[in-house]
C-alpha positions in Angstrom: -3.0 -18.1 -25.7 -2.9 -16.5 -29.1 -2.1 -18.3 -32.5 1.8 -18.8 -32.0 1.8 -18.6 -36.3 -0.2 -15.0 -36.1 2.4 -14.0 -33.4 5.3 -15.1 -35.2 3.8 -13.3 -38.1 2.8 -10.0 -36.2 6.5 -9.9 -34.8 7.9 -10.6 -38.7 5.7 -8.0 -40.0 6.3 -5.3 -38.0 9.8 -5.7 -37.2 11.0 -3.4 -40.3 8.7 -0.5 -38.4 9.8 -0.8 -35.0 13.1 0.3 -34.1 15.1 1.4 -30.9 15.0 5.0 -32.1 11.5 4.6 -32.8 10.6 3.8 -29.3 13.0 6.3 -27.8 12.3 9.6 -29.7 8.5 8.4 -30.8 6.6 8.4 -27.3 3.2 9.6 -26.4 2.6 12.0 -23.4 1.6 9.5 -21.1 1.2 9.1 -17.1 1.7 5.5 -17.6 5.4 4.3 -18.2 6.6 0.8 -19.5 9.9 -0.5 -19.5 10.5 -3.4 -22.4 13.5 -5.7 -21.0 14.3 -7.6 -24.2 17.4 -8.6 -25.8 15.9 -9.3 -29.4 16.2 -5.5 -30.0 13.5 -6.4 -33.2 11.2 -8.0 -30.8 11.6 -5.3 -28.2 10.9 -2.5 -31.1 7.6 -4.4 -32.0 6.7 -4.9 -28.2 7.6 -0.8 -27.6 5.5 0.1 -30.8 2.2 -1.5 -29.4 2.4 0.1 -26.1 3.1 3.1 -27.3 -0.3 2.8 -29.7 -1.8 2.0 -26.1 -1.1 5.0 -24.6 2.4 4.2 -22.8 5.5 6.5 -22.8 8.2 3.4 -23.6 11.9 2.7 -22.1 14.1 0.0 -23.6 17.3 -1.9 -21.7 18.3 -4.6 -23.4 20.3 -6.7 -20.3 20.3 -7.1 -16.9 21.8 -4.4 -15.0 21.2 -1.8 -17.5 17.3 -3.2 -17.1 17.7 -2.4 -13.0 19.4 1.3 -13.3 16.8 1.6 -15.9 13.8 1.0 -13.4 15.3 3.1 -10.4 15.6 5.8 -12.9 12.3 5.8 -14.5 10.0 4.3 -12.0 7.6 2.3 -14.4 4.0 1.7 -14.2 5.0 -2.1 -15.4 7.5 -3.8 -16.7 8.1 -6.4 -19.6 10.6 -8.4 -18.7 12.4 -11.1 -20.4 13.9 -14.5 -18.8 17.1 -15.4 -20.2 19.1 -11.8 -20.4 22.4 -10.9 -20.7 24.5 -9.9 -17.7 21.5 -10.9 -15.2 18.6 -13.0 -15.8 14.6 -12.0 -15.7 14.6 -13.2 -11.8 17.4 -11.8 -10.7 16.3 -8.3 -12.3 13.0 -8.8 -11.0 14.6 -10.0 -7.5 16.0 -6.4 -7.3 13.5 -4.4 -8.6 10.9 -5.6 -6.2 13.6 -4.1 -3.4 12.3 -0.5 -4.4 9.4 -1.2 -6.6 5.8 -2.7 -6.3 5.5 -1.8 -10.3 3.8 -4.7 -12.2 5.9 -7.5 -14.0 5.0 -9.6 -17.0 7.9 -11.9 -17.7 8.6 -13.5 -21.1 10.1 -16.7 -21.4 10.8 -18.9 -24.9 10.9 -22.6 -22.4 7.5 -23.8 -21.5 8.6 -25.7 -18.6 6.4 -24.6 -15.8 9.5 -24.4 -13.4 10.8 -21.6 -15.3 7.7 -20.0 -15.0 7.2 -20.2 -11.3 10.9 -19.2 -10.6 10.1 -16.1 -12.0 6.9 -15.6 -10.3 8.4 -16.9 -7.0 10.5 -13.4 -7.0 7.3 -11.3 -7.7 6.4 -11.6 -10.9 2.6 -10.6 -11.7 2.0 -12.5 -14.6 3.9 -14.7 -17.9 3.3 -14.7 -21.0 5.3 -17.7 -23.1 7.1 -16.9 -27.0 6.1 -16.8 -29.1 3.1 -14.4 -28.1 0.8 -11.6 -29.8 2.4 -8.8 -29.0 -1.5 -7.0 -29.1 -2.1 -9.6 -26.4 0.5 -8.4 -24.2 -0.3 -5.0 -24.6 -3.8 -6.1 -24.0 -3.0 -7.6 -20.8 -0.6 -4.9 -19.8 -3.2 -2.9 -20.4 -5.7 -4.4 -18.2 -3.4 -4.2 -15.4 -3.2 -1.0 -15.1 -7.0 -0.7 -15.3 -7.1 -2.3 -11.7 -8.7 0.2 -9.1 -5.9 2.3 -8.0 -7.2 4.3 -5.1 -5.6 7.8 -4.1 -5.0 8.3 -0.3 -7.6 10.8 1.1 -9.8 11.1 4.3 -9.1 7.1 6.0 -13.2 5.5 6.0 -13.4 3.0 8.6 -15.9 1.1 5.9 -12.3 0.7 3.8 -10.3 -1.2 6.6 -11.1 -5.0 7.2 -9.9 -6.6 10.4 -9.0 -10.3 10.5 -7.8 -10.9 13.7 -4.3 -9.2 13.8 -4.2 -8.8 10.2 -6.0 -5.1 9.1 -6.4 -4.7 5.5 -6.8 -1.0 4.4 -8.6 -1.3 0.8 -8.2 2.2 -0.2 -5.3 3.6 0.8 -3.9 -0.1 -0.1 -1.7 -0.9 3.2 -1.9 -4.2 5.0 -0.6 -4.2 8.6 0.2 -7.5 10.5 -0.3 -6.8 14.9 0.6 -3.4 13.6 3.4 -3.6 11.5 3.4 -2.6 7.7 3.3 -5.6 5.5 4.9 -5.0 2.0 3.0 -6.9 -0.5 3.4 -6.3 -4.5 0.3 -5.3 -5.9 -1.3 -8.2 -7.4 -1.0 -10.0 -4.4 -2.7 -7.2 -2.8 -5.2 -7.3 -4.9 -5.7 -10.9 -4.0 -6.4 -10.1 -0.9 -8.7 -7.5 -1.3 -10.6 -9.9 -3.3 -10.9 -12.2 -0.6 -11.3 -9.3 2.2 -14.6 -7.8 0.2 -16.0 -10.8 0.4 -14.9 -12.9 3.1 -17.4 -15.5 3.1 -17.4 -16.4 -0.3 -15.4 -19.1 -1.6 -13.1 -18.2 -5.0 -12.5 -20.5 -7.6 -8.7 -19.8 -9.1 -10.8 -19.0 -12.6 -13.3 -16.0 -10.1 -10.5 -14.6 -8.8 -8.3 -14.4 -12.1 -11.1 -12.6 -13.2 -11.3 -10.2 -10.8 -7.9 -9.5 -10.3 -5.9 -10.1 -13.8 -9.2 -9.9 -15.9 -11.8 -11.9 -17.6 -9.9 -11.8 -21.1 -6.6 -13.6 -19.4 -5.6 -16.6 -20.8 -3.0 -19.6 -19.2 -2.4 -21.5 -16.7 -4.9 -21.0 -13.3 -2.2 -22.0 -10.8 -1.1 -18.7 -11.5 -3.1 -17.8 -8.0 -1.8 -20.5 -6.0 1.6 -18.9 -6.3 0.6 -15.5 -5.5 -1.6 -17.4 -2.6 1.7 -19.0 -1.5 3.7 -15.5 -1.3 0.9 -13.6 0.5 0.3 -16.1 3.1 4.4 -16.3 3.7 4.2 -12.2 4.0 1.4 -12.8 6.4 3.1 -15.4 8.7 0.3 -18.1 7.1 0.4 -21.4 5.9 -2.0 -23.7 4.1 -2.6 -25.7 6.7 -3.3 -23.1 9.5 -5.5 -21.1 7.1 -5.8 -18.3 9.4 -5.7 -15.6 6.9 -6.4 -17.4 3.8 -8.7 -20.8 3.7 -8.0 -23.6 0.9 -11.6 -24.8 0.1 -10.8 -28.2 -1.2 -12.3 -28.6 -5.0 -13.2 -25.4 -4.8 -10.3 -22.5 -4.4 -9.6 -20.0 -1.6 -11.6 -17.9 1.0 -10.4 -15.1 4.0 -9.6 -16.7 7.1 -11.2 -15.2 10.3 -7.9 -14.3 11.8 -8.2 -17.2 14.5 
């Protein structure tokens, strides 16, 4: 994690710059959108301004609801999304957008306790970043997101769809189906999966697979994946001690399952 005296000192210095209006009437033509969920309207100015300089066309809300009629109306690529909000906190916001969206989520919290951090991510949150933070980190990291493979449907390739018993994982058109039925993942844990599918009998550390999937510049806490593990393997009717899906490899990390 960055120098929390830099960050403070980024945020300070560009505060005067970075305005509301700046982020509403300033954007880039960009295919990528970000919506910044941030009641600290100075902190949410400086947050807009850098991914803006990234290439991003930039919405603000600054509370709850107005964050959730926000994202149904301009479908973002990601979303920046702070914990304690106004009218509805970060996981209730992210609790209903992940009812229409699969967008990416990076929630901001100013409480270090690791409980806050996994409530959010327990409602599908991709990844955390904790205040204060470099704001050029998070754009950074947002940034690296959206660099993930992102396949367009064309022509299905047998070669792209992995069978593991009754689970079939379609890596490039992105679908997962369970004995036939659509399974609705987000897409980092997705892209968890695919990991494991591509190579199925290779054993991940957490730290191999957050470099494959979040990137090798990510910096915090590497339990990160055991929570996205968790939600895949409930969306997969799994558990960790069945492993049919997904293996634990004691001392080691995580491997595909056979499906048996």
């Amino acid at each position: 994690m960055a120098s929390t005296g830099r960050a403070a000192a980024t945020m300070v210095g560009m505060g005067s710059h970075a305005s509301d209006q700046d982020a509403a009437h300033s954007r880039p033509t960009s295919e990528l959108r970000a919506l910044v969920v941030e009641d600290e309207r100075e902190l949410a100015g400086v947050v807009a301004s850098y991914l803006q300089r990234a290439g991003f066309e930039v919405t603000l809300a600054h509370d709850g609801l107005e964050a959730v009629n926000t994202a149904r109306e301009v479908d973002p690529d990601v979303i920046v999304l702070d914990l304690g909000l106004p009218s509805l906190d970060g996981v209730e916001v992210c609790r209903r957008v992940r009812t229409f969206s699969d967008c990416y989520v990076v929630m901001l919290t100013a409480r270090a306790d690791e409980v806050d951090t996994l409530i959010g991510l327990s409602v599908g949150a991709d990844d955390y970043m904790t205040k204060p933070f470099s704001p050029r980190e998070l754009s950074a990291r947002v940034t690296a997101m959206l660099r993930r493979p992102r396949a367009s449907r064309g022509l299905l390739d047998a070669a792209d769809v992995k069978s593991f018993g009754a689970l079939s994982i379609d890596i490039q058109g992105r679908d997962v189906w369970l004995d036939g039925e659509p399974v609705q993942l987000t897409r980092t844990e997705f892209d968890v999966l695919a990991a494991l599918a591509e190579r199925p009998r290779m054993a991940f550390s957490r730290r191999q697979l957050i470099d494959h999937v979040w990137g090798e510049t990510w910096v915090g806490d590497e339990h990160l994946v055991d929570v996205h593990v968790g939600h895949l393997r409930r969306k997969v009717g799994d558990d960790a001690t069945r492993g049919r899906y997904v293996r634990t490899v004691r001392g080691i990390g995580y491997r595909m399952g056979t499906g048996e």
